[in-house]
mmCIF file of the N, C-alpha and C atoms, coordinates in Angstrom:
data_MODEL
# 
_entry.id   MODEL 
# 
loop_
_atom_site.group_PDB 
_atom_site.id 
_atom_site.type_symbol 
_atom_site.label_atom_id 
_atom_site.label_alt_id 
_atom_site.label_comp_id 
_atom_site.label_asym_id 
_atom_site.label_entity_id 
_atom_site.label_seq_id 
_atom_site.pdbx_PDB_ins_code 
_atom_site.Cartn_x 
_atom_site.Cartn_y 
_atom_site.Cartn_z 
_atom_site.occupancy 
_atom_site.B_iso_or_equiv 
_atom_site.pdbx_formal_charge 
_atom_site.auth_seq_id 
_atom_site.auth_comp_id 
_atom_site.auth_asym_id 
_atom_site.auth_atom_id 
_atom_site.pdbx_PDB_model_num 
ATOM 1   N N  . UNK A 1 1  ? 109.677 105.411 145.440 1.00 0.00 ? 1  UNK A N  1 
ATOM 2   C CA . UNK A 1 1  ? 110.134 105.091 144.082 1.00 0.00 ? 1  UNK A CA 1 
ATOM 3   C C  . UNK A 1 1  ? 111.589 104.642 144.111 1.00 0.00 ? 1  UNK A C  1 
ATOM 4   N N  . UNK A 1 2  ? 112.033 103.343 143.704 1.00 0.00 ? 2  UNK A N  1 
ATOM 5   C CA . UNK A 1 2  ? 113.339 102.999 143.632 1.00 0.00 ? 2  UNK A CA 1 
ATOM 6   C C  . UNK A 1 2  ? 114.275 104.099 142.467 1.00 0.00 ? 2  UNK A C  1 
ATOM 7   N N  . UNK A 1 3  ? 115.483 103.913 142.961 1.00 0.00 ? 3  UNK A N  1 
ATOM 8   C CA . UNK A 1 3  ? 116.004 104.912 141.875 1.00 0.00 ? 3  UNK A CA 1 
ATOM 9   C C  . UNK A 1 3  ? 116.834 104.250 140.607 1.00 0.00 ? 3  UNK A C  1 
ATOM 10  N N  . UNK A 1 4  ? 116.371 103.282 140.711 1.00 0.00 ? 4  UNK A N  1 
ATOM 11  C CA . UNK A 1 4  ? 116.756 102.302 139.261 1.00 0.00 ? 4  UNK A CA 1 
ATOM 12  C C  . UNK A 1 4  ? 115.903 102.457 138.211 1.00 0.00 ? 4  UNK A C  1 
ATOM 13  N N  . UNK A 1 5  ? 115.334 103.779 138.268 1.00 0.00 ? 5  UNK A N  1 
ATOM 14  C CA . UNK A 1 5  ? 114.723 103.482 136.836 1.00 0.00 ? 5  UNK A CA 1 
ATOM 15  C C  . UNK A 1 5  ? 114.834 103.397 135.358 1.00 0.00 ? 5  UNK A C  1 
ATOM 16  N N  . UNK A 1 6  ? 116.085 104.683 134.875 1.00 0.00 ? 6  UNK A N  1 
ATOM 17  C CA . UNK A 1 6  ? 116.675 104.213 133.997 1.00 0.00 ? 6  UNK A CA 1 
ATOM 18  C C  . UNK A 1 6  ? 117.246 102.473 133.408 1.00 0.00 ? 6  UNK A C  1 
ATOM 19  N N  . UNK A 1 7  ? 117.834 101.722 134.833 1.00 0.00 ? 7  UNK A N  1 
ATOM 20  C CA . UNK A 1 7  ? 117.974 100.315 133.949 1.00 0.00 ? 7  UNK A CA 1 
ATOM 21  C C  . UNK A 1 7  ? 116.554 99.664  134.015 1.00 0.00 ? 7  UNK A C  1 
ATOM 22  N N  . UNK A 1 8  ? 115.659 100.468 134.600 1.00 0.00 ? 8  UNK A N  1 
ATOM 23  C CA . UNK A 1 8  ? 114.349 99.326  134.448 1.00 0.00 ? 8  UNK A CA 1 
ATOM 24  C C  . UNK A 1 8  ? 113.423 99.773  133.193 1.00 0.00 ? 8  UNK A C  1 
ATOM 25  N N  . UNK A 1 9  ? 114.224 101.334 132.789 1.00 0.00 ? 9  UNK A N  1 
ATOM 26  C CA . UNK A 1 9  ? 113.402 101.227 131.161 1.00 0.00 ? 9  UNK A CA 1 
ATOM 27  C C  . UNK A 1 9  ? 114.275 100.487 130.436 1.00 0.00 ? 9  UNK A C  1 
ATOM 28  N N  . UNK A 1 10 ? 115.687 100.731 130.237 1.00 0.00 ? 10 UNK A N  1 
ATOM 29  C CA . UNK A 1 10 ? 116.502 100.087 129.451 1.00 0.00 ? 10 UNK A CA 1 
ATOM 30  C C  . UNK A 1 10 ? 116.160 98.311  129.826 1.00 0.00 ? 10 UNK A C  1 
ATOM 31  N N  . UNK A 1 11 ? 115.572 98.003  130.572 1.00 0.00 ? 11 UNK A N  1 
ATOM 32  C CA . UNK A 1 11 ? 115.491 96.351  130.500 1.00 0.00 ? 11 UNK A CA 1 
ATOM 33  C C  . UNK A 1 11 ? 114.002 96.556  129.939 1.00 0.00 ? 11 UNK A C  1 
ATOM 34  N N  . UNK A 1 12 ? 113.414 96.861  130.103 1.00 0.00 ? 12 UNK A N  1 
ATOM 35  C CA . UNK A 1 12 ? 111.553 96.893  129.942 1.00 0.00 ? 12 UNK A CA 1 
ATOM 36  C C  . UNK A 1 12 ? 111.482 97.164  127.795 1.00 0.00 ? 12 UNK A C  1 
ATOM 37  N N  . UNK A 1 13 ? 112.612 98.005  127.382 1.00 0.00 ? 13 UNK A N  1 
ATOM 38  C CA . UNK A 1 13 ? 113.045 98.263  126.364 1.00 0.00 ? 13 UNK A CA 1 
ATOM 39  C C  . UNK A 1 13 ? 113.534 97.190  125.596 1.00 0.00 ? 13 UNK A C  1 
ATOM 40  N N  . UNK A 1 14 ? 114.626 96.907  126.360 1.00 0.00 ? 14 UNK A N  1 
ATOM 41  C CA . UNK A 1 14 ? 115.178 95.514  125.620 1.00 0.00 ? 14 UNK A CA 1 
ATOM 42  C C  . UNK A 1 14 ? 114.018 93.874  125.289 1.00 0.00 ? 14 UNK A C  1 
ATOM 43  N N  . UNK A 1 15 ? 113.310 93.928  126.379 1.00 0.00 ? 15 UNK A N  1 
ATOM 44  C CA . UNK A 1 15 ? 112.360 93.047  126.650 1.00 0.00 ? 15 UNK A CA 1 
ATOM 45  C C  . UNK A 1 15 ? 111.277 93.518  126.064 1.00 0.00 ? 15 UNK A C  1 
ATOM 46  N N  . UNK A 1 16 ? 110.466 94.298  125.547 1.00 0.00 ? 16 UNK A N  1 
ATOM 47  C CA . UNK A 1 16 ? 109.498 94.875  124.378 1.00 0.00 ? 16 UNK A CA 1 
ATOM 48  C C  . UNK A 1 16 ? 109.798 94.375  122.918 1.00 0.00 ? 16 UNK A C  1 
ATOM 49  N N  . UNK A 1 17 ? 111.399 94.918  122.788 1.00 0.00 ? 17 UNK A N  1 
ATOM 50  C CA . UNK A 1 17 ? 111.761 94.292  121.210 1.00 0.00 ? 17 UNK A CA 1 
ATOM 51  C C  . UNK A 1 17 ? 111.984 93.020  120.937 1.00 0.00 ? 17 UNK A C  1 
ATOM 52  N N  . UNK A 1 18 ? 112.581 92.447  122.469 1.00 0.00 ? 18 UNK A N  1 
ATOM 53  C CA . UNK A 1 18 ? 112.973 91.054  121.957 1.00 0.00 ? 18 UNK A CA 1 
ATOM 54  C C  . UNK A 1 18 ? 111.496 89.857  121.461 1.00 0.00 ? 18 UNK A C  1 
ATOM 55  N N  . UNK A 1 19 ? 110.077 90.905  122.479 1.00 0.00 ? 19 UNK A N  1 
ATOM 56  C CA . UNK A 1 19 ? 109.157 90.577  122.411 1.00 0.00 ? 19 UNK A CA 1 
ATOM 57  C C  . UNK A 1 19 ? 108.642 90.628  121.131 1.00 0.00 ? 19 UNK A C  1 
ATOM 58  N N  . UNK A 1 20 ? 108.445 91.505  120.224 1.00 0.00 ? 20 UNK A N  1 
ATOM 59  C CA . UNK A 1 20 ? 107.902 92.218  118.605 1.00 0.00 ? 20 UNK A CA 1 
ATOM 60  C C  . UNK A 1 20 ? 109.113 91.043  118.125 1.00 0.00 ? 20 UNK A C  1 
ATOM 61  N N  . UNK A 1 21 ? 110.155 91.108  118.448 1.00 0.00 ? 21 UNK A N  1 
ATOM 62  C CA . UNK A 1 21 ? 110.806 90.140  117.368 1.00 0.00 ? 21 UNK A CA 1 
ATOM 63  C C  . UNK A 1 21 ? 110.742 88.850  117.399 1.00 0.00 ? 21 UNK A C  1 
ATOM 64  N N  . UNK A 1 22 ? 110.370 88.553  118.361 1.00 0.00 ? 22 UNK A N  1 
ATOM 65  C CA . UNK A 1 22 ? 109.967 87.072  118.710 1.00 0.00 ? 22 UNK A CA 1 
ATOM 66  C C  . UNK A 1 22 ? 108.425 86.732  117.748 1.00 0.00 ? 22 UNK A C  1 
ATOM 67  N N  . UNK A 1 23 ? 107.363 87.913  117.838 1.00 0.00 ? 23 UNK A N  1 
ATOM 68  C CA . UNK A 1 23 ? 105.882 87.820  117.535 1.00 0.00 ? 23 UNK A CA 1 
ATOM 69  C C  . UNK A 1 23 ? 106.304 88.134  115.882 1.00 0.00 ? 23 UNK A C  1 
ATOM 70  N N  . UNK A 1 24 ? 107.312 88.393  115.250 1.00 0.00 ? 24 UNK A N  1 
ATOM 71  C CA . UNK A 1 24 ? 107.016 88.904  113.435 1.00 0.00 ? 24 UNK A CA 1 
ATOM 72  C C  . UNK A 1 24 ? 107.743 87.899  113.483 1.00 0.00 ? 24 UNK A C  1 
ATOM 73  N N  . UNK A 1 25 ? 108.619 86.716  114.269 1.00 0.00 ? 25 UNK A N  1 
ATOM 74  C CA . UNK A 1 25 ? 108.973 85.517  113.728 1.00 0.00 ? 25 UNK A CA 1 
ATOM 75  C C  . UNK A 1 25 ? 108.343 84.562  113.423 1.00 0.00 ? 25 UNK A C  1 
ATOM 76  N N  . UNK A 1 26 ? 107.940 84.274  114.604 1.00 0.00 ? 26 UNK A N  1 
ATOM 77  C CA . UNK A 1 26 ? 106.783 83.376  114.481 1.00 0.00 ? 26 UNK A CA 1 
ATOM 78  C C  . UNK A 1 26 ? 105.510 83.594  113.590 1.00 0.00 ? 26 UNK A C  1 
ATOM 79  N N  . UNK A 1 27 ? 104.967 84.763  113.521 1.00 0.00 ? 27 UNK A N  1 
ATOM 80  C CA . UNK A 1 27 ? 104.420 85.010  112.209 1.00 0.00 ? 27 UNK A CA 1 
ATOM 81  C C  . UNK A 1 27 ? 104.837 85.012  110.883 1.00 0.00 ? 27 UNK A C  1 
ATOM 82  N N  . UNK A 1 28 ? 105.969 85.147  110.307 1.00 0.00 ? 28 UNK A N  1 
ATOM 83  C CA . UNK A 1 28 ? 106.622 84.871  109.498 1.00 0.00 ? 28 UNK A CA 1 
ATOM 84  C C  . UNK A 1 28 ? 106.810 83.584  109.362 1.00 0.00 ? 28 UNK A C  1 
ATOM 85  N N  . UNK A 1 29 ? 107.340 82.540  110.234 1.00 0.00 ? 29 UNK A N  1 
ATOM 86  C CA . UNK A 1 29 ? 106.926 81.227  109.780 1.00 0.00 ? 29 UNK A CA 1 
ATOM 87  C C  . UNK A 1 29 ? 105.526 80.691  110.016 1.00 0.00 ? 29 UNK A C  1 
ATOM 88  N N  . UNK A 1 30 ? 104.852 80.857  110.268 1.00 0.00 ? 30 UNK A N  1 
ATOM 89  C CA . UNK A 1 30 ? 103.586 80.196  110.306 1.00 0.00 ? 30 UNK A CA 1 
ATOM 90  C C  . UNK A 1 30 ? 102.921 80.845  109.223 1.00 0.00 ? 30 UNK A C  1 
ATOM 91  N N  . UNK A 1 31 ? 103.266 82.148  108.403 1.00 0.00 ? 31 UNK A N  1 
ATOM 92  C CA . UNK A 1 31 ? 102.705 82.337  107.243 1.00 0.00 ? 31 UNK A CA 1 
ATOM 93  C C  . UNK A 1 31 ? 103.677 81.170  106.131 1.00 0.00 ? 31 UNK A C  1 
ATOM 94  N N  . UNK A 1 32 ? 104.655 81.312  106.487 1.00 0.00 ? 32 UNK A N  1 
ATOM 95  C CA . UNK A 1 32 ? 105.517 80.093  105.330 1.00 0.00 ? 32 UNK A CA 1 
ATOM 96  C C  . UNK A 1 32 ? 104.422 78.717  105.185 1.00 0.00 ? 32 UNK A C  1 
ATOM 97  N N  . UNK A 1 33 ? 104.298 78.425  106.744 1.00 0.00 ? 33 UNK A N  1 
ATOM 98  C CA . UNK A 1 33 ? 103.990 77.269  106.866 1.00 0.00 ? 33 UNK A CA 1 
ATOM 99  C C  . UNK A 1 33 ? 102.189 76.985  106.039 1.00 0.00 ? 33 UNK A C  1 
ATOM 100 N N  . UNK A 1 34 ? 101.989 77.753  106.429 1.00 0.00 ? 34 UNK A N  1 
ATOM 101 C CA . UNK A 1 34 ? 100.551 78.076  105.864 1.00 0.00 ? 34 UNK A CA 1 
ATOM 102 C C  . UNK A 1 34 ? 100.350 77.803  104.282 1.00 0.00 ? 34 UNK A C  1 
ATOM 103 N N  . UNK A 1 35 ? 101.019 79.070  104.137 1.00 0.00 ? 35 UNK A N  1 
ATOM 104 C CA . UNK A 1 35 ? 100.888 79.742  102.456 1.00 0.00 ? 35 UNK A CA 1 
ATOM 105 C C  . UNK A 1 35 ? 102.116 80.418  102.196 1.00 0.00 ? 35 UNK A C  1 
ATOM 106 N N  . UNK A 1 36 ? 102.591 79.939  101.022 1.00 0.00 ? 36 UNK A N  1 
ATOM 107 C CA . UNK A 1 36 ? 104.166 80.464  100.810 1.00 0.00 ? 36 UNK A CA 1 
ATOM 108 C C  . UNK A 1 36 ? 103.749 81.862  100.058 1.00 0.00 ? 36 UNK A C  1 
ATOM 109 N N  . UNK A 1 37 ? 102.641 82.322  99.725  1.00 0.00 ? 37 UNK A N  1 
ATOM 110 C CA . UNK A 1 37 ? 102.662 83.603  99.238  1.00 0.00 ? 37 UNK A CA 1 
ATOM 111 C C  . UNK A 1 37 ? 102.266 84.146  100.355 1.00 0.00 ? 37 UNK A C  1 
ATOM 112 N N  . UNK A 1 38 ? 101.505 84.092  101.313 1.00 0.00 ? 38 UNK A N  1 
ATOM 113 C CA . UNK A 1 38 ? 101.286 84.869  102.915 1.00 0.00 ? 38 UNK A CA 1 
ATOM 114 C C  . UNK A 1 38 ? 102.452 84.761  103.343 1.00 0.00 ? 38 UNK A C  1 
ATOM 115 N N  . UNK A 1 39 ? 103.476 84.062  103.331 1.00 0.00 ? 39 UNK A N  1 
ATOM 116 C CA . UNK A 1 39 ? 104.833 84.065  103.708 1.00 0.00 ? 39 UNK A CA 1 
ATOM 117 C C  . UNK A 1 39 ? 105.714 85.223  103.177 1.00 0.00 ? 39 UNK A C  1 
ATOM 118 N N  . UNK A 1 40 ? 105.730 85.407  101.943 1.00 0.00 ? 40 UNK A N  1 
ATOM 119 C CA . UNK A 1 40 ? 106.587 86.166  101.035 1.00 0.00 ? 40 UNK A CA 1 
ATOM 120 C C  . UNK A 1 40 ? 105.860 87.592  101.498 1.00 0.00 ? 40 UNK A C  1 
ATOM 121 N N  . UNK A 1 41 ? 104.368 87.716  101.183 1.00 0.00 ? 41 UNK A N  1 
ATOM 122 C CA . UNK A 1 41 ? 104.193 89.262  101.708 1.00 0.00 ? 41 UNK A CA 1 
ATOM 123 C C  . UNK A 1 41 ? 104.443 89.340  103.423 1.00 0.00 ? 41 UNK A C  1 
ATOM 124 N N  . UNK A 1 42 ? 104.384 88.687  104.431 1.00 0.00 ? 42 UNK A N  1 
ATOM 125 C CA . UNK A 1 42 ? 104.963 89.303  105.555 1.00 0.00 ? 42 UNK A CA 1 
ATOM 126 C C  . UNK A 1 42 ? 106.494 89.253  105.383 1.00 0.00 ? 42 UNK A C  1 
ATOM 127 N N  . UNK A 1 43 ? 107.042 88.572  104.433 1.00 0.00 ? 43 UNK A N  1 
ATOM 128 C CA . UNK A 1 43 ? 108.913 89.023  104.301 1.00 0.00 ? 43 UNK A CA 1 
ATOM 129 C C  . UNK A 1 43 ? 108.930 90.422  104.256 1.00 0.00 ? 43 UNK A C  1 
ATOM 130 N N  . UNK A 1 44 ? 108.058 90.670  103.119 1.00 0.00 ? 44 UNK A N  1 
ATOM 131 C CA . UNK A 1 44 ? 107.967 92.200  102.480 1.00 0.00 ? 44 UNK A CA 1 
ATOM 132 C C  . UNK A 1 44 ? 107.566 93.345  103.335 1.00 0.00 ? 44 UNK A C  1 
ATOM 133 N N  . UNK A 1 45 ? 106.587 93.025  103.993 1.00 0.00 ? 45 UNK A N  1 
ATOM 134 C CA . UNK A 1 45 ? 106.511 94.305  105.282 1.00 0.00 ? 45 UNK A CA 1 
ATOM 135 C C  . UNK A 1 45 ? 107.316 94.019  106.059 1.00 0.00 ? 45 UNK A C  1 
ATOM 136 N N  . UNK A 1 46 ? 107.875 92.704  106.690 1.00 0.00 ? 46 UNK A N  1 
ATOM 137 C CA . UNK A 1 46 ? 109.011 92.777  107.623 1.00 0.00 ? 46 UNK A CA 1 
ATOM 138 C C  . UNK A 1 46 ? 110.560 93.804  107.089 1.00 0.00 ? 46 UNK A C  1 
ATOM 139 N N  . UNK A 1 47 ? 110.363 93.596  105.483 1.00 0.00 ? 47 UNK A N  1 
ATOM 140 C CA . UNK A 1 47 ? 111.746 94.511  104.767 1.00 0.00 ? 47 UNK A CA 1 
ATOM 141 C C  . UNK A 1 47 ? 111.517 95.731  105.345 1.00 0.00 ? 47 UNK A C  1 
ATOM 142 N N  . UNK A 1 48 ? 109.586 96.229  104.896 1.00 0.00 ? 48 UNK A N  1 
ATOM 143 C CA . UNK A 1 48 ? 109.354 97.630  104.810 1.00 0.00 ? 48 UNK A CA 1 
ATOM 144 C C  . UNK A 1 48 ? 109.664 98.223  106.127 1.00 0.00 ? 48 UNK A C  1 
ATOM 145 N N  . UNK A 1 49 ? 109.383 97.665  107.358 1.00 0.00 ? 49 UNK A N  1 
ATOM 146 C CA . UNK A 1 49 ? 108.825 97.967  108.744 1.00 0.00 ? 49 UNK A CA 1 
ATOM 147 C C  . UNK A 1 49 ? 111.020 97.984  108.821 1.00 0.00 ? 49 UNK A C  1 
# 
């Protein structure tokens, strides 16, 4: 077992969220793009979340 594991959660961490934030963007515009009211309710759970 290497003993880097702490920075390999802290990168595996950083790289998870950047991932979720990348996936509620792009969902967020492609609901715009779609339907501007499917747009407005994923704004709204993106507020809630």
């Amino acid at each position: 077992m290497p003993q880097l594991s702490p920075l390999f959660w802290m990168f595996s961490t950083l790289m998870i969220v950047f991932l979720l934030v990348s996936m509620m963007m792009v969902f967020y515009m492609n609901g715009i793009n779609f339907n501007s009211i499917d747009g407005s309710k994923v704004y709204f759970m993106n507020w809630c979340w």
